[in-house]
Every structure is written in C-alpha cells, then in structure tokens.
C-alpha positions in Angstrom: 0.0 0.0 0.0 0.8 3.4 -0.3 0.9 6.4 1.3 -2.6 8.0 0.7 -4.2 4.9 0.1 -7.4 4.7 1.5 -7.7 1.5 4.0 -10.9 -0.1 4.7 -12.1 -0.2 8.1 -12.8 -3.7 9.5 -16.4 -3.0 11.4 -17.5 -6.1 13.0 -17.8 -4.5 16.5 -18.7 -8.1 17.9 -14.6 -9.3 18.7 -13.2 -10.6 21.1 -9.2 -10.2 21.8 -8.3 -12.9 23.6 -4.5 -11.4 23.6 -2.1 -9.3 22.5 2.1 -9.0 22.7 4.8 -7.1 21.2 6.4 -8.2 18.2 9.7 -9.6 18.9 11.2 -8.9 15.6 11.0 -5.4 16.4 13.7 -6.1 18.6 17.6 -6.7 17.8 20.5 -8.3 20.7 23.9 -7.2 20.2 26.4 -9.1 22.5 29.8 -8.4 23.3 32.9 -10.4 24.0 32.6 -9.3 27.3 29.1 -10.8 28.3 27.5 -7.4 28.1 23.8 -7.5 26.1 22.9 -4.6 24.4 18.9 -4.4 23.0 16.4 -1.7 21.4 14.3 -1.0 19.1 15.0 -1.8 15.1 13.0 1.0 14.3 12.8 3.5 17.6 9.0 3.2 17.4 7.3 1.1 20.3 6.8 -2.1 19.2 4.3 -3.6 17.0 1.5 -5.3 18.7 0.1 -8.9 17.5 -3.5 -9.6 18.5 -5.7 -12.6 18.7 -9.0 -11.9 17.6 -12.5 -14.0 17.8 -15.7 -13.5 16.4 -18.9 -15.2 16.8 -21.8 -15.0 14.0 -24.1 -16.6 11.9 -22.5 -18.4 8.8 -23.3 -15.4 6.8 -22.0 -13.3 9.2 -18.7 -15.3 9.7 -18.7 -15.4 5.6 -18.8 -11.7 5.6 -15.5 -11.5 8.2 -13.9 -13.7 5.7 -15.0 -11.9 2.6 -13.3 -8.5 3.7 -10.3 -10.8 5.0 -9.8 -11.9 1.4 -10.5 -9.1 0.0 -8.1 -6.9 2.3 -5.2 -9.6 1.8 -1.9 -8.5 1.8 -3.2 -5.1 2.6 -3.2 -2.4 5.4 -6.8 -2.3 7.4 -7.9 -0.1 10.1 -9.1 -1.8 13.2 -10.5 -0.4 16.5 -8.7 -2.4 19.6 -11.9 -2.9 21.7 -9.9 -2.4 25.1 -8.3 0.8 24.6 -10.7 2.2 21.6 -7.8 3.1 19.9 -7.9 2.5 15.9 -4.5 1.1 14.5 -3.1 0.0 10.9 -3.6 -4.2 10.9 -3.1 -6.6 8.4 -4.6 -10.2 9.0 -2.4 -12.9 7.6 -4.0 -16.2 9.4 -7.2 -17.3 10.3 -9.3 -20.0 11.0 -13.4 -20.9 11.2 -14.9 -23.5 13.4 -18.6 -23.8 12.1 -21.3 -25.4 14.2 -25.1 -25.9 12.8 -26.1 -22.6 13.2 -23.4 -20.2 14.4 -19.4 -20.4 14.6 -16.7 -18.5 15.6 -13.6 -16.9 13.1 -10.4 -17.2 15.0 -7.8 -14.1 13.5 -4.3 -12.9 13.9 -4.1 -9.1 13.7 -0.8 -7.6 13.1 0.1 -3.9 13.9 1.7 -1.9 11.2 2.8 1.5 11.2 3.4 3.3 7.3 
C-alpha cells in the first residue's frame, strides 16, 4: 500500500481479543565479548503489537468476516482495539473458522503496522 491509500475499516464491532504482545522482531540483541547484552528498538518506534481476535456470528456473518479478510489480503486495514478504543493499521495474515449448525466462531491474527 501506499501512502494516501485509502484503508478499509474492519467493522464487526462483535470481537473478542483474547490477547495481545509485542512483536519480537522489532527487537535486535547485540552481544559483546565481554558478556554485556545490548537491546532496542530496530526501528525507535514502540513495538508492533500482535492480536488474537474472535468473532462469533451466523454463517453469513462469519462469511462476511472472511470476505473483507480476502479481499483486504496482503493489505493495510484499520481496526479499532476494543480495550483501549484506539484505531491502528492491521493486516490479517491467518485465520481459521470453526462452524457449528447454526453459528461459529472466526479465530484471526491481527498484526500492527505502522506506514
């Protein structure tokens, strides 16, 4: 994507996070001859957050979540974190459905990006 690009909004209010921690790959370990460890930040930003997101639905609702998933692959999305209400760049590269008879529940991994 680029700069300017408009980003679709994922809107399925209806999620569950079941957690969330810091990328580690944002992170690089220098060590010296002398036993010292030196660590930061790769890119001086704070660290990109990975989520684990559930949502519960009909089958057409659940086929919706997947349509936009699809659609948005490989792609930028905004996403509001429902514990802190704060919206952040995501792109969702995994995911996977459990279907009952009626209702199910899409199981997502959200990764932060910043542009």
């Amino acid at each position: 994507q680029f700069l300017g690009d408009i980003m679709e909004v994922f809107t399925w209010s209806r999620v569950q996070t079941a957690n969330s921690e810091p990328d580690s790959e944002d992170l690089y370990k220098v060590s010296f001859g002398s036993g010292v460890t030196q660590r930061g930040s790769k890119s001086g930003l704070p660290p990109r957050m990975k989520y684990s997101v559930d949502f519960q639905g009909t089958h057409a609702e659940i086929a919706a979540v997947e349509t936009f998933l699809l659609n948005n692959w490989g792609k930028l999305f905004l996403w509001t974190v429902p514990t802190t209400a704060k919206q952040i760049r995501v792109h969702c590269g995994d995911w996977s459905k459990d279907l009952q008879s009626v209702t199910g529940k899409l199981s997502m991994k959200f990764q932060q990006e910043y542009l």
